[in-house]
Wavefront OBJ file of the C-alpha trace (Angstrom):
o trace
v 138.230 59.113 21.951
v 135.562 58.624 20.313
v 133.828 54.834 19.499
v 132.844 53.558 16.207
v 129.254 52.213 16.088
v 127.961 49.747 13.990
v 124.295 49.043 13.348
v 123.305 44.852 12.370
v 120.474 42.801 11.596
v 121.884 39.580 10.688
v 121.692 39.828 7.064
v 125.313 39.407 5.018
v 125.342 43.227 4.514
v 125.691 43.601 8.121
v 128.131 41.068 8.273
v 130.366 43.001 5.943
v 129.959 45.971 8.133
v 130.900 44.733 11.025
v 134.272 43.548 9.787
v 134.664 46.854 8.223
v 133.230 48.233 11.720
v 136.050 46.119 13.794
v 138.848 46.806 11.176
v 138.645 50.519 11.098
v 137.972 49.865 15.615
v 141.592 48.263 15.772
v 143.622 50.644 13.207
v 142.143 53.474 15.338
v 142.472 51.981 18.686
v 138.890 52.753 19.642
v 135.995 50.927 20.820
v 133.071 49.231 18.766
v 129.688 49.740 19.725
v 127.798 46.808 18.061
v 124.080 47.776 17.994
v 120.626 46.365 16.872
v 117.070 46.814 17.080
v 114.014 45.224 17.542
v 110.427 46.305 17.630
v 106.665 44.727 17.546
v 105.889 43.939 14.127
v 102.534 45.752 12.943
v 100.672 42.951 12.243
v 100.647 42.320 16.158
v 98.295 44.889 16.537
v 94.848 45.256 16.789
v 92.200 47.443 15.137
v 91.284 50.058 16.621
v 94.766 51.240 17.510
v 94.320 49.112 20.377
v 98.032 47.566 21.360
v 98.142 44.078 23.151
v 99.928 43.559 26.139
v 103.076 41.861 24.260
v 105.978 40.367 26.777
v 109.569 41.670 24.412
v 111.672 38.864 26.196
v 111.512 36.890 23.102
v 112.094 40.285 20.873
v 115.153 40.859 23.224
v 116.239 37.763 23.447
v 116.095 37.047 19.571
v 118.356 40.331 18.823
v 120.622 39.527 21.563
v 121.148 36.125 19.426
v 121.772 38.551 16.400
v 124.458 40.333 17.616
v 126.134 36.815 19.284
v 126.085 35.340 16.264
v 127.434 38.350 14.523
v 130.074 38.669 17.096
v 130.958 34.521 16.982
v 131.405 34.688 12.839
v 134.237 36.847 13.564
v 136.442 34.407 14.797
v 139.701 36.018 16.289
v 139.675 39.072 14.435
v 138.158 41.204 16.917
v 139.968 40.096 20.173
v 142.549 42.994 20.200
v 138.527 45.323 19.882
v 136.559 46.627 22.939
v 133.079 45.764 22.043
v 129.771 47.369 23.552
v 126.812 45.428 22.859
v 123.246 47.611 22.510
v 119.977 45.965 21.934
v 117.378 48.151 21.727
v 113.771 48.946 20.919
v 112.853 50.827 17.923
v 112.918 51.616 14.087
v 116.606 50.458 13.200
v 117.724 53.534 11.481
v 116.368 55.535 14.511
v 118.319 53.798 17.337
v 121.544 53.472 15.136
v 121.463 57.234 14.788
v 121.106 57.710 18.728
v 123.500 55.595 19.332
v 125.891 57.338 16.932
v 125.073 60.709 18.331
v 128.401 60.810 20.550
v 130.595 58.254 17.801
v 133.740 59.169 15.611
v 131.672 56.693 12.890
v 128.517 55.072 12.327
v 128.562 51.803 9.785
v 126.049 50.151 8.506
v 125.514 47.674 5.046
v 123.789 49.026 2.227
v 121.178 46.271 2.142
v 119.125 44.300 5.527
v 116.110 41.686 5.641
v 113.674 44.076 4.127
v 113.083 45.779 1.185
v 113.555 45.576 -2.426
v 116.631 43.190 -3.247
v 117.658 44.979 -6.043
v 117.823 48.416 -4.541
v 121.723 49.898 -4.476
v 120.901 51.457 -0.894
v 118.149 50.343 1.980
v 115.876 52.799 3.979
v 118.032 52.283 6.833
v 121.183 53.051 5.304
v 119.481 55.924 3.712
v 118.195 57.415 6.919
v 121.514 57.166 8.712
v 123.534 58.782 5.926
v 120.620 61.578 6.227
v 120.473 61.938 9.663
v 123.520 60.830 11.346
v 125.775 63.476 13.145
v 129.021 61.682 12.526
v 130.395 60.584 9.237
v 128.975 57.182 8.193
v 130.499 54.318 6.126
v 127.459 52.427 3.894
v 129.475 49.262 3.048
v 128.358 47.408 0.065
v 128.403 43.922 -0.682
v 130.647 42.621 -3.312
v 128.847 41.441 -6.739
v 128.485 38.328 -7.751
v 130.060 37.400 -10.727
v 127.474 34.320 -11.744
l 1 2 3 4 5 6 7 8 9 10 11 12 13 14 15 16 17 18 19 20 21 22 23 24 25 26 27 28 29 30 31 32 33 34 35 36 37 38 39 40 41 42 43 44 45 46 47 48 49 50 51 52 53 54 55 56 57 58 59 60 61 62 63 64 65 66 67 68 69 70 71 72 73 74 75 76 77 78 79 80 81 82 83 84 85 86 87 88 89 90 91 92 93 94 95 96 97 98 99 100 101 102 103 104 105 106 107 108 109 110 111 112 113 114 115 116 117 118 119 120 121 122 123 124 125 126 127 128 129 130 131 132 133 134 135 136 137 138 139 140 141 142 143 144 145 146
């Protein structure tokens, strides 16, 4: 059967999708794919379009971290969950799609790091409810009441 993947970036939207991500993993009885990107910011770059010679340990290392962390906040409630960890390079909404491409479910939060804080939905979320080829859960964060 199929897994369920879930994209992070260490924001609190993520957070609340992978609990979603390892909830709906257990009542199914399938694995979790727990997946995150990196890339080389722009600014790295030099004119010209020339690209420096950039070593991604620290890239890979710091969204290995991500997903650790992620995976540590959950305590206990994913122990009965098979869980894949992917750390790849790329646009986020790119590689979570890719990674979905053979998944019963791809989950993601409805706001990350970037972007406009008051938007409803993020450019990632938006991209992987556009081009996903499995159903995909956007999960929201609750409102705060203050």
């Amino acid at each position: 059967m199929a897994s369920i993947v879930v994209g992070i970036d260490g924001s609190q939207s993520a957070q609340d999708a992978l609990r979603f991500a390892v909830h709906e993993a257990t009542i199914r009885g399938v694995g979790l794919r727990v997946v995150t990107a990196w890339h080389i910011p722009m600014i790295t770059y030099g004119g010209a379009g020339l690209v420096p010679d950039i070593d991604p340990t620290g890239f890979v290392k710091n969204a290995s971290a991500v997903v650790e962390t992620a995976l540590a906040a959950l305590g206990e409630q994913a122990n009965d969950v098979e869980i894949e960890r992917v750390v790849r390079m790329g646009q986020p909404a790119q590689v979570f799609v890719e990674q979905a491409r053979d998944a019963a479910l791809l989950v993601v939060g409805s706001r990350g790091h970037g972007g406009f804080a008051g938007l409803l939905l993020g450019s990632v979320s938006h991209q992987c409810a556009l081009h996903a080829s499995c159903p995909v859960v956007i999960v929201r964060q609750p409102h705060s009441t203050a």
